[in-house]
N, C-alpha and C positions, 0 to 999 in steps of 0.2 A: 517881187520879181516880175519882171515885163512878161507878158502873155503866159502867165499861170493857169495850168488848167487841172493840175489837181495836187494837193497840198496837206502833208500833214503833220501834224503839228504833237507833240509829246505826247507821243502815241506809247502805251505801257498793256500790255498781256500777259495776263498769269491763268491756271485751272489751276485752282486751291493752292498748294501753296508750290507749286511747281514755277518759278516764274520765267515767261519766254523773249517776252521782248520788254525792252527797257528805253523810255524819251524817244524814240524814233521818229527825224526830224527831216520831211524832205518836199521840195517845190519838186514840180513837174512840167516842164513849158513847152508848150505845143510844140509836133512837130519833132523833137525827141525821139530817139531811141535806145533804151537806157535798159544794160543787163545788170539781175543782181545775181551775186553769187557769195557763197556763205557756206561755213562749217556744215553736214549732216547733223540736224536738230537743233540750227540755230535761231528756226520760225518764221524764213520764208516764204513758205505757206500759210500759215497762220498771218504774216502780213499780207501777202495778197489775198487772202478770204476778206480781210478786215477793209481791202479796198473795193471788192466786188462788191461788199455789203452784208453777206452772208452770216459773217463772226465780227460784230463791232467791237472794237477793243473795250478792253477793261477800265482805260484812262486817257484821255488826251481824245481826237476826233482826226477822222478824212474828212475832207473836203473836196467839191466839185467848182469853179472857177467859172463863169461864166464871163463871156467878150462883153458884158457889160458894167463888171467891176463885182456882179453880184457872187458872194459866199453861199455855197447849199450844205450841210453836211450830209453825209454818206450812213445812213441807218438799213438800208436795204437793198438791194440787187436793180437795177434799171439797167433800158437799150445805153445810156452811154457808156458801160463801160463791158465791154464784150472780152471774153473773155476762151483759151484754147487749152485744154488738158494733153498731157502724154496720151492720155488713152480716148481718143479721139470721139464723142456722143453723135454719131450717124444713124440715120432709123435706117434699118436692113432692108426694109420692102420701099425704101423710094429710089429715086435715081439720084444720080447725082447732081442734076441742076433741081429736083424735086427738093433735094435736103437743102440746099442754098436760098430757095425761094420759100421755105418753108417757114423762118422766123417772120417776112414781109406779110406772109397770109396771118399769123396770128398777129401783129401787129397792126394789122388794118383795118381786118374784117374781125367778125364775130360769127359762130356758126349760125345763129338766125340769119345773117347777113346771105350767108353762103348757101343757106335752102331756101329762105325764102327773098332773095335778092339777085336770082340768077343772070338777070339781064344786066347787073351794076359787073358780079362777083366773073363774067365769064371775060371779059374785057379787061377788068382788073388781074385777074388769073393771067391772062398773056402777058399782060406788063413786069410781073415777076418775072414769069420763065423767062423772058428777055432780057430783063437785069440779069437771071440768077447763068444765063449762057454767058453772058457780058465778061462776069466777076471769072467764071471756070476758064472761059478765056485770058486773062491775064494769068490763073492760076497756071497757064499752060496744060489746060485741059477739055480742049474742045473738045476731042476726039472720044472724051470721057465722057457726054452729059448725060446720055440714055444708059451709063451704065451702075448696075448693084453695087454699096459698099464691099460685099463679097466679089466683085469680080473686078475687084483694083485693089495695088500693092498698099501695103501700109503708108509710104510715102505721097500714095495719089489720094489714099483716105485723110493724110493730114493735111494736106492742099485743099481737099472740101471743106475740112472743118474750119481752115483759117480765112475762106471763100464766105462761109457761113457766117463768120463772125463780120467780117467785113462790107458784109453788104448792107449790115443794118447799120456802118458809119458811125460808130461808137466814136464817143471822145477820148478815147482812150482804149487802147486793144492790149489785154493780159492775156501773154503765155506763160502755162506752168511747167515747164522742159517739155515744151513739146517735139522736142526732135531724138526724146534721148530710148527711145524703145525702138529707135529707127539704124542701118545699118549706116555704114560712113558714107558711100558714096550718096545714098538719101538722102543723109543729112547736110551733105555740102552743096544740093539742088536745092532744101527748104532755105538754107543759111540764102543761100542768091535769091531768093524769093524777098529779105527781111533787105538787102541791099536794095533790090528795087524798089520796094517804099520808100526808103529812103531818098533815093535817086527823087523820086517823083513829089519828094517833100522840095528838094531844090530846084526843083522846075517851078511848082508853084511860089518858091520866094524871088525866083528870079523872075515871074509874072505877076509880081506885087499881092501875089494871093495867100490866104494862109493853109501852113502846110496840112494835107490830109492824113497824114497816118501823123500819130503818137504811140510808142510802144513800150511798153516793160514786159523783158524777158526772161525768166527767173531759169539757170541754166545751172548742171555743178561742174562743164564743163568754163575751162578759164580761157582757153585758146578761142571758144565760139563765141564767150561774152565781151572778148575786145575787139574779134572778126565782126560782129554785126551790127554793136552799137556805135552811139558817138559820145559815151556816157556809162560807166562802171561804176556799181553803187554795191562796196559789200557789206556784208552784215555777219555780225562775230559776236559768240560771247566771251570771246579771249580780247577782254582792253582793261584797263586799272580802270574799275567800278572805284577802287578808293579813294582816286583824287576828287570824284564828286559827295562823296563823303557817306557813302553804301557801305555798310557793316558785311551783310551779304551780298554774294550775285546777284543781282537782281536781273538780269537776264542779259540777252543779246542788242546790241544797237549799230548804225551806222556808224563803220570805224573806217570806210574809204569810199571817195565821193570823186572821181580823176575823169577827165574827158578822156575818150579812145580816138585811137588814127580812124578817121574815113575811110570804106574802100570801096570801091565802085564792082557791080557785078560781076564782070569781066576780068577786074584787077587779078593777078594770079597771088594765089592761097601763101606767102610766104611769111610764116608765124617766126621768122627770127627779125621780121622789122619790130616784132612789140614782144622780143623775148626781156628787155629789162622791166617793163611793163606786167606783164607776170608773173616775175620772179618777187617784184613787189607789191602784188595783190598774195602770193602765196607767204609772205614776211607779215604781211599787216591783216590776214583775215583768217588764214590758216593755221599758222603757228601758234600750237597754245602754250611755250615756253615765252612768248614773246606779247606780254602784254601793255603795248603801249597806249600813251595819251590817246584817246580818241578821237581828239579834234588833229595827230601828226600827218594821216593821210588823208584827210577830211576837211576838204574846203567850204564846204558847207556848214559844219559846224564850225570850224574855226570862221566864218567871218559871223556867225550868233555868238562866240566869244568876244567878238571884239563891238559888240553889240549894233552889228550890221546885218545885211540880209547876205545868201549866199551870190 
């Protein structure tokens, strides 16, 4: 697949004999933004840990993609792939462009560095806080940067975090429902947030550049994962395991792979342009009376059926 940038390939998870995820089979190409959504306890999480690094799967590998053709697999946690939780990891005693410039100082310096390097470290220190004002500014949070995780709403603390994550320029940015301990009208300010990256990936294709954000956003709302992606990817353990010739479940996999409508920030919220859309992500991931082929909503796998690429 043209400009791959993270890949993986019959990926299988079990704990003992509990099994969670089964083949799981997906390209990632730059510049993307790609929600998944899946039954409660279909592994999720357990997939995205397995791309973070943190829990390598039991069978099959991730992979990292590099603009030079090269393959890395994915065994442990690094700056490319950053990553944003519901419950948002801000340090209480910094401010808020302190927690944003805060990954930049462990990533550069070393605390020798910083005691005994003052004349390098005090000069470098301003280049942070400058980036880390930069990024709160887009965040829409100027007015924020001197101030405590405690003395902003839930909504301004997931702006930091996603500021945090962004500023070390990961090749790939993971949210784990980050919007969903947040009230509506919050979360329809963060969702205009995920469009503007977006927005800003097609400026840089219409400036011959490559795009800056790539995102996967693992959401169980279905109305927010076709509002901000361009790209729905679900994941079920309700699909006929039989026709590949499994005695047992063997766990959950990609049973729907479908582009989403574009919408532009500003575009207004009106969830009955993508209500057939919906109705058939909740037919093909949701329903467990309804267990079809895998490869029926599934472009991805079906074009590895027909032994092509997606």
């Amino acid at each position: 697949m043209d400009d791959c940038i993270l890949k993986i390939e019959n990926l299988s998870h079990w704990f003992s004999s509990n099994r969670v995820l089964h083949n799981v089979n997906l390209d990632v190409v730059r510049g993307q933004i790609i929600a998944l959504v899946g039954p409660s306890g279909c592994g999720k999480s357990t997939l995205l840990r397995a791309i973070v690094g943190t829990h390598p799967p039991c069978a099959g590998k991730v992979m990292m993609c590099g603009g030079d053709g090269s393959v890395r697999v994915i065994d442990t946690p690094d700056r490319e792939r950053g990553i944003v939780y519901q419950r948002y990891s801000l340090f209480p005693h910094l401010t808020a462009q302190e927690n944003v410039a805060y990954g930049l100082m462990i990533d550069q310096t070393s605390i020798p560095n910083r005691l005994f390097g003052r004349k390098k470290w005090g000069p470098l220190r301003a280049q942070h806080m400058e980036e880390a004002a930069a990024m709160l500014e887009r965040m829409q949070l100027g007015s924020a940067l001197k101030k405590y995780p405690p003395e902003l709403s839930g909504g301004m603390c997931q702006r930091v975090a996603i500021a945090q994550a962004l500023i070390m320029r990961p090749s790939i940015l993971l949210l784990d429902e980050p919007f969903g301990a947040l009230d509506e009208a919050t979360r329809e300010e963060l969702q205009r947030v995920l469009l503007t990256l977006y927005q800003e990936n097609l400026v840089a294709r219409k400036n011959d550049e490559p795009p800056p954000h790539t995102v996967l956003i693992v959401t169980h709302e279905i109305n927010e994962a076709i509002y901000v992606s361009d790209r729905v990817i679900g994941l079920s353990q309700y699909w006929d395991w039989k026709e590949v010739g499994e005695k047992t479940a063997p766990g959950a996999t990609i049973v729907y792979d479908r582009p989403a409508p574009v919408f532009a920030p500003n575009d207004e919220r009106d969830f009955m342009v993508f209500r057939e859309q919906k109705e058939e992500i909740l037919h093909a991931v949701f329903d467990p009376e309804y267990c079809q082929s895998y490869t029926e909503y599934n472009q991805m796998a079906a074009g590895f059926s027909k032994g092509g690429n997606a």
